[in-house]
PDB file with SEQRES, HELIX, SHEET and CRYST1 records, atoms N, CA, C and O in Angstrom:
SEQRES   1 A   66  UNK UNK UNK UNK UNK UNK UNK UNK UNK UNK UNK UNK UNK          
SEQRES   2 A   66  UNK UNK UNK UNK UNK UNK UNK UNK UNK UNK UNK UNK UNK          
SEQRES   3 A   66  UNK UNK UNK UNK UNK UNK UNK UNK UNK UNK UNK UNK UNK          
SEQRES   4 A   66  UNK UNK UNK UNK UNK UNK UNK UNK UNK UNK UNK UNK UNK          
SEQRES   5 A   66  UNK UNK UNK UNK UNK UNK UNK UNK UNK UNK UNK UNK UNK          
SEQRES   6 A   66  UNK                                                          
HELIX    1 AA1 UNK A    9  UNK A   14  1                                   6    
HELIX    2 AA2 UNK A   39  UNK A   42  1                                   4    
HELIX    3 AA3 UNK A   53  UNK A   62  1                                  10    
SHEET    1 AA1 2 UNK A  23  UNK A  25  0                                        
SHEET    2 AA1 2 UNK A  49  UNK A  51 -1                                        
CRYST1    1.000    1.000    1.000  90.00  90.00  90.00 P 1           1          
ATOM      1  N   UNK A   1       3.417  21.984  -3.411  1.00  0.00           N  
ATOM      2  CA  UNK A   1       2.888  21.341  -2.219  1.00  0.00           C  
ATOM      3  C   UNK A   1       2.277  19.996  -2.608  1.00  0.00           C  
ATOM      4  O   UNK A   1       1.594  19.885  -3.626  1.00  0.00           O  
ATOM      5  N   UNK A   2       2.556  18.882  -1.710  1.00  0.00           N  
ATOM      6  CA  UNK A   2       2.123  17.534  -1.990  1.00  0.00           C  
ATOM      7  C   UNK A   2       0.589  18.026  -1.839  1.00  0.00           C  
ATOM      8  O   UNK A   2      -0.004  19.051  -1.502  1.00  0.00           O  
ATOM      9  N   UNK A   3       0.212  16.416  -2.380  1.00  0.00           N  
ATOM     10  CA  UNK A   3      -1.385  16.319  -2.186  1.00  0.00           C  
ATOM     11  C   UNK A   3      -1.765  15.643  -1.226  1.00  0.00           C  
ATOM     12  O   UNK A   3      -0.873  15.614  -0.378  1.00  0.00           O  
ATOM     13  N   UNK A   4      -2.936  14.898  -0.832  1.00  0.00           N  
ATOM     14  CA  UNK A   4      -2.776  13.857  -0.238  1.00  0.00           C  
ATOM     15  C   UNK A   4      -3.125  12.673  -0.843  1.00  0.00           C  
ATOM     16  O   UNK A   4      -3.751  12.849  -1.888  1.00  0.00           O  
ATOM     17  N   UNK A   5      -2.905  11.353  -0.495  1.00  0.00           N  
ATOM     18  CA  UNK A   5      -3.344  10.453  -0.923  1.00  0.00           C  
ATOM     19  C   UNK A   5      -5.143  10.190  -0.330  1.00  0.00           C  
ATOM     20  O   UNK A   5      -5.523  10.335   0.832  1.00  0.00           O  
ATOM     21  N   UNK A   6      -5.976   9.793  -1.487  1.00  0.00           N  
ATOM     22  CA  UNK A   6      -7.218   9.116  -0.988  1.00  0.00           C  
ATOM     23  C   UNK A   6      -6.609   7.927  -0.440  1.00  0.00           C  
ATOM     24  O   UNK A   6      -5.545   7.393  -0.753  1.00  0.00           O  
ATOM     25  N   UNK A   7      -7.792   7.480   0.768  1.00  0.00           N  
ATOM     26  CA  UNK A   7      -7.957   6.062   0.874  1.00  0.00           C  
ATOM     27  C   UNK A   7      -8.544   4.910   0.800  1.00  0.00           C  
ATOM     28  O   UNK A   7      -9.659   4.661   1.258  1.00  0.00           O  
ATOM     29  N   UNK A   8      -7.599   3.913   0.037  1.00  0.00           N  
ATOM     30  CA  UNK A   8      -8.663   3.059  -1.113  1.00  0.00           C  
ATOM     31  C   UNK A   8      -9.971   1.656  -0.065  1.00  0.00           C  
ATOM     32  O   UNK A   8      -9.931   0.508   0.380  1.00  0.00           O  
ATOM     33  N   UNK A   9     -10.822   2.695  -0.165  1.00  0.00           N  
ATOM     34  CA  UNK A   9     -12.334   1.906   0.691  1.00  0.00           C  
ATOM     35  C   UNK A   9     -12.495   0.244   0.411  1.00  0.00           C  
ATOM     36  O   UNK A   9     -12.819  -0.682   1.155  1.00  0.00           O  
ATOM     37  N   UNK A  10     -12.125   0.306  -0.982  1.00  0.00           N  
ATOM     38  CA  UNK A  10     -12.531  -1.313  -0.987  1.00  0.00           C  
ATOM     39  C   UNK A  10     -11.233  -1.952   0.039  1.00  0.00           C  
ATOM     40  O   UNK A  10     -11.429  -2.674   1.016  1.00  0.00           O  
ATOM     41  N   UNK A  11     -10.021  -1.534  -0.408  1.00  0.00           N  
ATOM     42  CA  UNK A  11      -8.969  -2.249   0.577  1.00  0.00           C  
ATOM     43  C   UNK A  11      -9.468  -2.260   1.776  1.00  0.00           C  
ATOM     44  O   UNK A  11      -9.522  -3.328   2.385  1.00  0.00           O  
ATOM     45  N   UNK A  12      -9.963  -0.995   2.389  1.00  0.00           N  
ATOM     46  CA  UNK A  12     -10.399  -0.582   3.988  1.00  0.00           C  
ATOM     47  C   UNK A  12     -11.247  -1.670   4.921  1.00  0.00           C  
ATOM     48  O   UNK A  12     -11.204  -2.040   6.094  1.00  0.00           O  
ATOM     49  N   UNK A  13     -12.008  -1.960   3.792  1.00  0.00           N  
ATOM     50  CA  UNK A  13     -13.626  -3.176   4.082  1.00  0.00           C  
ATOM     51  C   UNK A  13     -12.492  -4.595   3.919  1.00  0.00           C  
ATOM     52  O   UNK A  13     -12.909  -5.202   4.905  1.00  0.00           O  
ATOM     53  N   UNK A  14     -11.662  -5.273   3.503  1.00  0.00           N  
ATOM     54  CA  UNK A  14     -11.521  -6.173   2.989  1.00  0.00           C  
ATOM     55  C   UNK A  14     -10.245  -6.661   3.972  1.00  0.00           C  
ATOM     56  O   UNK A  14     -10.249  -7.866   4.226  1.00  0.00           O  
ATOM     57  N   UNK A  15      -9.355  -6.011   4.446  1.00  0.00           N  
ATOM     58  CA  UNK A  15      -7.893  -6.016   4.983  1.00  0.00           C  
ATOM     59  C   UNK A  15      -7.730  -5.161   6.353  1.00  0.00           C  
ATOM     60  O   UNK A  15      -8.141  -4.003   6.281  1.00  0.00           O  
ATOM     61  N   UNK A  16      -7.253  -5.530   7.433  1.00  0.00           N  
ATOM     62  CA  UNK A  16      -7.048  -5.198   9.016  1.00  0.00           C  
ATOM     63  C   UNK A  16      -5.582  -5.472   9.096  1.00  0.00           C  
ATOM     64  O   UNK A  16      -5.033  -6.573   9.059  1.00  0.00           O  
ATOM     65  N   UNK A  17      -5.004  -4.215   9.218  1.00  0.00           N  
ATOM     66  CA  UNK A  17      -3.871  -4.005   9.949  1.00  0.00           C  
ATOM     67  C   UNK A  17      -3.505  -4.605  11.250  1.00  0.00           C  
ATOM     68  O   UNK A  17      -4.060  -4.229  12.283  1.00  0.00           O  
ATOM     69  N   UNK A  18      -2.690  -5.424  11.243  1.00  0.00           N  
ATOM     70  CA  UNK A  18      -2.173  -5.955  12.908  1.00  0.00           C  
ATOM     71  C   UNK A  18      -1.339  -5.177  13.657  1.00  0.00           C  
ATOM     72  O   UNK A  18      -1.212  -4.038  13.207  1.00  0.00           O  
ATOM     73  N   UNK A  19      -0.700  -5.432  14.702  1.00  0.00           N  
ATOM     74  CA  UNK A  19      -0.393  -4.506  15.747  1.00  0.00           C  
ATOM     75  C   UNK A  19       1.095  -4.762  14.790  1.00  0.00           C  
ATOM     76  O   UNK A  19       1.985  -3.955  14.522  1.00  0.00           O  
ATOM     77  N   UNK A  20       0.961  -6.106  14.445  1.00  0.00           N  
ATOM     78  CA  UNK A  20       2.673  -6.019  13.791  1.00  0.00           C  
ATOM     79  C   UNK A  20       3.036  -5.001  12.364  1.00  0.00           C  
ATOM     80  O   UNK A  20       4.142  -4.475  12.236  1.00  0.00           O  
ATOM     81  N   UNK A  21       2.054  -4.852  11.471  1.00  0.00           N  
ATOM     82  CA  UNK A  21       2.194  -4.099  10.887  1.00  0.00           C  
ATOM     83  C   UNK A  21       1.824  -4.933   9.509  1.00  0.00           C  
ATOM     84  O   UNK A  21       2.012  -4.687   8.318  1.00  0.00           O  
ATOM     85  N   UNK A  22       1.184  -6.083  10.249  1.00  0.00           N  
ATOM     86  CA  UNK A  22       0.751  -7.316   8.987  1.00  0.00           C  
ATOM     87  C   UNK A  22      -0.736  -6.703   8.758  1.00  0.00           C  
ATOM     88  O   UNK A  22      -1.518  -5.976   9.370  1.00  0.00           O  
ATOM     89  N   UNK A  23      -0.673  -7.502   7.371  1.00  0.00           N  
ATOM     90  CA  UNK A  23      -2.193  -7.199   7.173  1.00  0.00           C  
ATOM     91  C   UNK A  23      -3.165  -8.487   6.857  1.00  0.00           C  
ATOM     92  O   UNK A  23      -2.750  -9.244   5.979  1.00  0.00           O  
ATOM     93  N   UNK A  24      -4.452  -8.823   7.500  1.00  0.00           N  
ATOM     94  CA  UNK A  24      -5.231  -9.495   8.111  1.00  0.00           C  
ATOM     95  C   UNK A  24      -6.690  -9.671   7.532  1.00  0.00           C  
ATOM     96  O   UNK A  24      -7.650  -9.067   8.012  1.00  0.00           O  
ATOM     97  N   UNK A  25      -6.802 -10.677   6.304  1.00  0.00           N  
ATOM     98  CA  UNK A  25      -7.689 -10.856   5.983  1.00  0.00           C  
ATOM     99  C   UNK A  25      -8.521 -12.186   5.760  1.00  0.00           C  
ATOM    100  O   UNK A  25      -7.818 -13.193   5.674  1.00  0.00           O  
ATOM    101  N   UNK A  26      -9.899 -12.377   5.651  1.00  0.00           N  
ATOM    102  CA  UNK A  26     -10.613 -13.754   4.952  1.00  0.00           C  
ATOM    103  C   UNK A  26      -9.763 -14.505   3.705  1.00  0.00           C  
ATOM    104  O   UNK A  26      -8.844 -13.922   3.128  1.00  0.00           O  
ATOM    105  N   UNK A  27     -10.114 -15.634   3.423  1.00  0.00           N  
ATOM    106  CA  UNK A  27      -9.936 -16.632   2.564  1.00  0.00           C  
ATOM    107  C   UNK A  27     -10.686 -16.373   1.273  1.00  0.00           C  
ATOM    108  O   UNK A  27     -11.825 -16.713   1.591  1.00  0.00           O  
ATOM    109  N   UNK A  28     -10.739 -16.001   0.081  1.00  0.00           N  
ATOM    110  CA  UNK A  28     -11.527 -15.934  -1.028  1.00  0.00           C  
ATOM    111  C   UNK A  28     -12.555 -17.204  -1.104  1.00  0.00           C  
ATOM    112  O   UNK A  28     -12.605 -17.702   0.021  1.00  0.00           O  
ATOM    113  N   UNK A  29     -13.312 -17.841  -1.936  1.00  0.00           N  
ATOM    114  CA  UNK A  29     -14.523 -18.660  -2.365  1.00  0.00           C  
ATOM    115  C   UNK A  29     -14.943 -19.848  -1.202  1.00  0.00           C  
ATOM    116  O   UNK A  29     -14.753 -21.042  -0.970  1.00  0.00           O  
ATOM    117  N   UNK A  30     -15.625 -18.696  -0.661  1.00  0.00           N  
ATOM    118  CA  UNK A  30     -16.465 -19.389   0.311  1.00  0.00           C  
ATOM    119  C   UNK A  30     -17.650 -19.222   0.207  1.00  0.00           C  
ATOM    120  O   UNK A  30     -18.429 -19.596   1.083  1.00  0.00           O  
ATOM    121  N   UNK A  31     -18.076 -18.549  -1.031  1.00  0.00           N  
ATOM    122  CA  UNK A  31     -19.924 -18.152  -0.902  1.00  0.00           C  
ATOM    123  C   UNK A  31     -20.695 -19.125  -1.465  1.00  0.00           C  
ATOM    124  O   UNK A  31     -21.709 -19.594  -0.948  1.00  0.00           O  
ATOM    125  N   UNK A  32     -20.228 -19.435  -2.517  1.00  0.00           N  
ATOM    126  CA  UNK A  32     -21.171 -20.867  -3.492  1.00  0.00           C  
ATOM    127  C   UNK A  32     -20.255 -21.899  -4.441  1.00  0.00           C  
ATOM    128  O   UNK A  32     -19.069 -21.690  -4.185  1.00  0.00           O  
ATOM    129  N   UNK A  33     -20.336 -22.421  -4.946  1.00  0.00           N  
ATOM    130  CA  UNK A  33     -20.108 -23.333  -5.313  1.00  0.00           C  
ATOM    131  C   UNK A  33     -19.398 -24.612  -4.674  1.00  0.00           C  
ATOM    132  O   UNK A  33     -18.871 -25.564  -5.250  1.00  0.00           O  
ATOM    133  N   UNK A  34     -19.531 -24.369  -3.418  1.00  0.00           N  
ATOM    134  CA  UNK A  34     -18.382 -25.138  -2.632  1.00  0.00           C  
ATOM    135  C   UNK A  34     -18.656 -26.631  -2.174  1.00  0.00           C  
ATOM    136  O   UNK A  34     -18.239 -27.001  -1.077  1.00  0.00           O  
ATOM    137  N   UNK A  35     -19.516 -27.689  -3.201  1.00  0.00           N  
ATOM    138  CA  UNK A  35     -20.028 -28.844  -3.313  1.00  0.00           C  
ATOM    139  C   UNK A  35     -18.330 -29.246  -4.129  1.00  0.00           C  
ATOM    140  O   UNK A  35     -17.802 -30.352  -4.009  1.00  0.00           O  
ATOM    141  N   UNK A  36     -17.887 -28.411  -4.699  1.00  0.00           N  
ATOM    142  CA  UNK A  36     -16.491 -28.938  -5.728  1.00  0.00           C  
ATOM    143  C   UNK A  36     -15.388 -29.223  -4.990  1.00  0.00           C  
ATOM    144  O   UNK A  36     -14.474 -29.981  -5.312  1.00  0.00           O  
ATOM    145  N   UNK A  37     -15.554 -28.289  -3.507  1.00  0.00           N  
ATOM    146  CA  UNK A  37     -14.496 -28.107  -2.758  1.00  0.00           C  
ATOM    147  C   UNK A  37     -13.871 -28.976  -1.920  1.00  0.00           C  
ATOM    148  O   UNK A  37     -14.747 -29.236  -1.095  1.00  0.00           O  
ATOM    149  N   UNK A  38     -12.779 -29.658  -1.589  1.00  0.00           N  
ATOM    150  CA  UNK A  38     -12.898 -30.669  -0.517  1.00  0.00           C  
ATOM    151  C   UNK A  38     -13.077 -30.019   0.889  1.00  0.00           C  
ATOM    152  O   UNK A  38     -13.148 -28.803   1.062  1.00  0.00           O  
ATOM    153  N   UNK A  39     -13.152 -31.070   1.991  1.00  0.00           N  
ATOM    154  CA  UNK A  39     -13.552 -30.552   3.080  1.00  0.00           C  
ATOM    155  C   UNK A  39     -12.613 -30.019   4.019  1.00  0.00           C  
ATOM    156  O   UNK A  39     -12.835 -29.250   4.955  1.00  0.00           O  
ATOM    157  N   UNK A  40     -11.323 -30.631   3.571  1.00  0.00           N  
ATOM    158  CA  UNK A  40      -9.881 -29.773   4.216  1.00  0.00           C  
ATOM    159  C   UNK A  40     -10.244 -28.334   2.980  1.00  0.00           C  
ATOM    160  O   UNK A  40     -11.367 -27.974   3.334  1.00  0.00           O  
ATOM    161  N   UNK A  41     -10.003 -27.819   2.300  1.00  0.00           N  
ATOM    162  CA  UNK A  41      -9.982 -26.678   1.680  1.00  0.00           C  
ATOM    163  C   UNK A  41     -10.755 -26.047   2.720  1.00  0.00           C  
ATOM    164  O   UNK A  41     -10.187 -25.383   3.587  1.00  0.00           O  
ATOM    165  N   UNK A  42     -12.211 -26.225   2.701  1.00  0.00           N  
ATOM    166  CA  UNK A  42     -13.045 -25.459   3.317  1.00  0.00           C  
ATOM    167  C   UNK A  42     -12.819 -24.936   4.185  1.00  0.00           C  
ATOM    168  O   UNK A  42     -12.848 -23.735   4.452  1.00  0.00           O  
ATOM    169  N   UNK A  43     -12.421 -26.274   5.042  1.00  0.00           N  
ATOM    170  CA  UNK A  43     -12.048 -25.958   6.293  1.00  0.00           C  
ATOM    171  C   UNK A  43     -10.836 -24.943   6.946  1.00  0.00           C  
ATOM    172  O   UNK A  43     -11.035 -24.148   7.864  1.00  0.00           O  
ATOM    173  N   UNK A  44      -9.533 -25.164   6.249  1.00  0.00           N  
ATOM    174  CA  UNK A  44      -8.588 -24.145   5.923  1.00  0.00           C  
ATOM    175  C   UNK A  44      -9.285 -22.660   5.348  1.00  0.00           C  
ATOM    176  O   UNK A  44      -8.771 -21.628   5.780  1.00  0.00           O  
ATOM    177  N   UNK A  45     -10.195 -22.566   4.590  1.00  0.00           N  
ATOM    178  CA  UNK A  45     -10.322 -21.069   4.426  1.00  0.00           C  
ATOM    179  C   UNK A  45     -11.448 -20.237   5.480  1.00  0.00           C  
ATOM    180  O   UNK A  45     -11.948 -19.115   5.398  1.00  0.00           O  
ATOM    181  N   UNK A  46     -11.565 -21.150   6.319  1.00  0.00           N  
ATOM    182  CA  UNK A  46     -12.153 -20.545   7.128  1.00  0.00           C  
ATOM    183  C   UNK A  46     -11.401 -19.647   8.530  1.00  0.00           C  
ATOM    184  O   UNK A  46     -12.097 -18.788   9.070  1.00  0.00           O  
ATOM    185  N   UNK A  47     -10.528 -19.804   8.852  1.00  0.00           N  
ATOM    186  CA  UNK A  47      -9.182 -19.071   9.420  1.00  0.00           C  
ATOM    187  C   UNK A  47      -8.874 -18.106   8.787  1.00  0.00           C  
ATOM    188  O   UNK A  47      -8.759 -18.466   7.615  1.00  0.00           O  
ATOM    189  N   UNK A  48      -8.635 -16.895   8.911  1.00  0.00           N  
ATOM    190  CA  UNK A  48      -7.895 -15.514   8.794  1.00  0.00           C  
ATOM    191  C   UNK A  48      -6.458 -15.852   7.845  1.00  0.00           C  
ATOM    192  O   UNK A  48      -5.828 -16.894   8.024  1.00  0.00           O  
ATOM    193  N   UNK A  49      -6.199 -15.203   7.204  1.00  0.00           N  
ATOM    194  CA  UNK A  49      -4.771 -15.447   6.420  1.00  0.00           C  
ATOM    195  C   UNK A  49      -3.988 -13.729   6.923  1.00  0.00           C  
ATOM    196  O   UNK A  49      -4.453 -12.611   7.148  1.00  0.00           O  
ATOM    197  N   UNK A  50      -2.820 -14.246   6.919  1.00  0.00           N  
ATOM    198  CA  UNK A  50      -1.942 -13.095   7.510  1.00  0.00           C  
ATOM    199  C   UNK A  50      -0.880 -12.487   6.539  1.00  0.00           C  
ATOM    200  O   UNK A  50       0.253 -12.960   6.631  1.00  0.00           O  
ATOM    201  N   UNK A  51      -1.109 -11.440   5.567  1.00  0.00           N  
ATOM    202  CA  UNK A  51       0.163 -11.197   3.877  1.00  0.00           C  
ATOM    203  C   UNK A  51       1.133 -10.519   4.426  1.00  0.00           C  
ATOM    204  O   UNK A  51       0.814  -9.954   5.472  1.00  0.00           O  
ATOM    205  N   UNK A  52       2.256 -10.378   4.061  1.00  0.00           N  
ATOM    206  CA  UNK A  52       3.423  -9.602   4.673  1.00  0.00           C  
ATOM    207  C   UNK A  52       3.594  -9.561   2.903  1.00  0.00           C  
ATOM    208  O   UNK A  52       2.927  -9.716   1.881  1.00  0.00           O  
ATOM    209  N   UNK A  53       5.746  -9.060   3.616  1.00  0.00           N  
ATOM    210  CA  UNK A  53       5.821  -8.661   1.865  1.00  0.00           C  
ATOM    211  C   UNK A  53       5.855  -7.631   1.285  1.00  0.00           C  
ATOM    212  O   UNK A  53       5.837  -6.581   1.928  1.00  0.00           O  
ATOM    213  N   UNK A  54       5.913  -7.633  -0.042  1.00  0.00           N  
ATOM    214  CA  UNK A  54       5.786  -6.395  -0.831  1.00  0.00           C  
ATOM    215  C   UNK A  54       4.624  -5.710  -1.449  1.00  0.00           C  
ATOM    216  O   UNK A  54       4.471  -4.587  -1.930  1.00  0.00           O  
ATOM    217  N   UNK A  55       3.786  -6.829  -1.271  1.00  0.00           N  
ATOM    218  CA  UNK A  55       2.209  -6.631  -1.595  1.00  0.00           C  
ATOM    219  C   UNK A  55       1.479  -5.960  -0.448  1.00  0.00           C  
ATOM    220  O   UNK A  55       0.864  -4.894  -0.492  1.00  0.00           O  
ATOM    221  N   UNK A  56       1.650  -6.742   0.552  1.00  0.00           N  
ATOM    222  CA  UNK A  56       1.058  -6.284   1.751  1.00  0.00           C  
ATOM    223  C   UNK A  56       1.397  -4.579   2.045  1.00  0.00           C  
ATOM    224  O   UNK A  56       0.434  -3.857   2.300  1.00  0.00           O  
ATOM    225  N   UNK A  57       2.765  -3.990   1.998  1.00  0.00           N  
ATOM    226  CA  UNK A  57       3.316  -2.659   2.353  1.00  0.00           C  
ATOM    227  C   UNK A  57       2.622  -1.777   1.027  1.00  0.00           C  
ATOM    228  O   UNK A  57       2.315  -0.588   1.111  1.00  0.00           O  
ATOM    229  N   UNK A  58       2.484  -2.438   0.062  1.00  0.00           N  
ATOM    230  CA  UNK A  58       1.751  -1.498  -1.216  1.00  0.00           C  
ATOM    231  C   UNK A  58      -0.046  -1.045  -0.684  1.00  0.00           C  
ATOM    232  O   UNK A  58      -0.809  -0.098  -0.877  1.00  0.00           O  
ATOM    233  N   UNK A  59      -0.082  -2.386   0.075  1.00  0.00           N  
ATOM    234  CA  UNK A  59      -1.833  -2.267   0.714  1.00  0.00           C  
ATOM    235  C   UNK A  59      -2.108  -1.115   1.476  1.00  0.00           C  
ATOM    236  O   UNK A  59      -3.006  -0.309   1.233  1.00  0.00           O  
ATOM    237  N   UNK A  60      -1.148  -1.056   2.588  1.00  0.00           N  
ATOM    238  CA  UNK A  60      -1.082  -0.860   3.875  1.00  0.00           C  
ATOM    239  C   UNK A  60      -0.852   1.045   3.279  1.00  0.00           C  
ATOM    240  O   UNK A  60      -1.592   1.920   3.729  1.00  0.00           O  
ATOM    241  N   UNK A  61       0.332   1.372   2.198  1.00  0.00           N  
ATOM    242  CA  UNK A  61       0.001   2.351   1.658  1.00  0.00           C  
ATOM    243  C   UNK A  61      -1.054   3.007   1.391  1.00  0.00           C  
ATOM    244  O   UNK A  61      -1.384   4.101   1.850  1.00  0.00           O  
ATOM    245  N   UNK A  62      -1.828   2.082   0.340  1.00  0.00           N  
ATOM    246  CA  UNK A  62      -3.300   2.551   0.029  1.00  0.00           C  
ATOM    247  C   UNK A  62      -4.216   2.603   1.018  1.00  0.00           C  
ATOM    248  O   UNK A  62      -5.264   3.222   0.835  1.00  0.00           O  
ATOM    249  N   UNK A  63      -3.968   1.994   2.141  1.00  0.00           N  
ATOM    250  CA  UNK A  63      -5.183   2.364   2.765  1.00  0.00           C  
ATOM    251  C   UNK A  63      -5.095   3.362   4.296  1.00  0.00           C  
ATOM    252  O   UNK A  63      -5.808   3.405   5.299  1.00  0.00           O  
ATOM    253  N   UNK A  64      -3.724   4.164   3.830  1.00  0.00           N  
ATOM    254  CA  UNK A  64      -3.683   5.346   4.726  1.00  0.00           C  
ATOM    255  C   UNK A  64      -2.292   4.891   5.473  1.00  0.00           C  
ATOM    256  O   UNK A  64      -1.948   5.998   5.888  1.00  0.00           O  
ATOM    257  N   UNK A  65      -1.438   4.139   5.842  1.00  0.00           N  
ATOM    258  CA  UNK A  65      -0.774   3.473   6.350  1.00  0.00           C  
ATOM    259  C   UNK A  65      -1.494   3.393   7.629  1.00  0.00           C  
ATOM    260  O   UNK A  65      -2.703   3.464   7.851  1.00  0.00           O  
ATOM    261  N   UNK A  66       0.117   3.130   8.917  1.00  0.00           N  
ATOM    262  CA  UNK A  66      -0.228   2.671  10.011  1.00  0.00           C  
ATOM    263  C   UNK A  66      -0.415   3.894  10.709  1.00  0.00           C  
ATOM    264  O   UNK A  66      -0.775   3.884  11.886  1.00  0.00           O  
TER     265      UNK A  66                                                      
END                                                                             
């Protein structure tokens, strides 16, 4: 008899499933150092990023699927 899979919490907190089946997260280094950063960067990571792919379906696995 299978087991089940856990589901991986840090993914859970970090990544939102879309209705499409994309997955829906923040921009990485936005907390400090961002005097280095230009002001288009910034500004770009402040918008949602949307992963598809083969990475994304490995996520979407771990974190229970759809």
């Amino acid at each position: 008899m299978a087991t089940k899979n856990k589901t991986n919490r840090s993914l859970k907190k970090r990544f939102k499933i879309t209705a499409t089946g994309k997955l829906k997260h923040s921009h990485g280094k936005r907390r400090h150092l961002l005097a280095g950063r230009t002001s288009k960067a910034k500004r770009h990571a402040r918008k949602p990023e949307v992963t598809t792919g083969p990475t994304a379906d490995a996520y979407i696995i771990a974190m229970g699927g759809l």
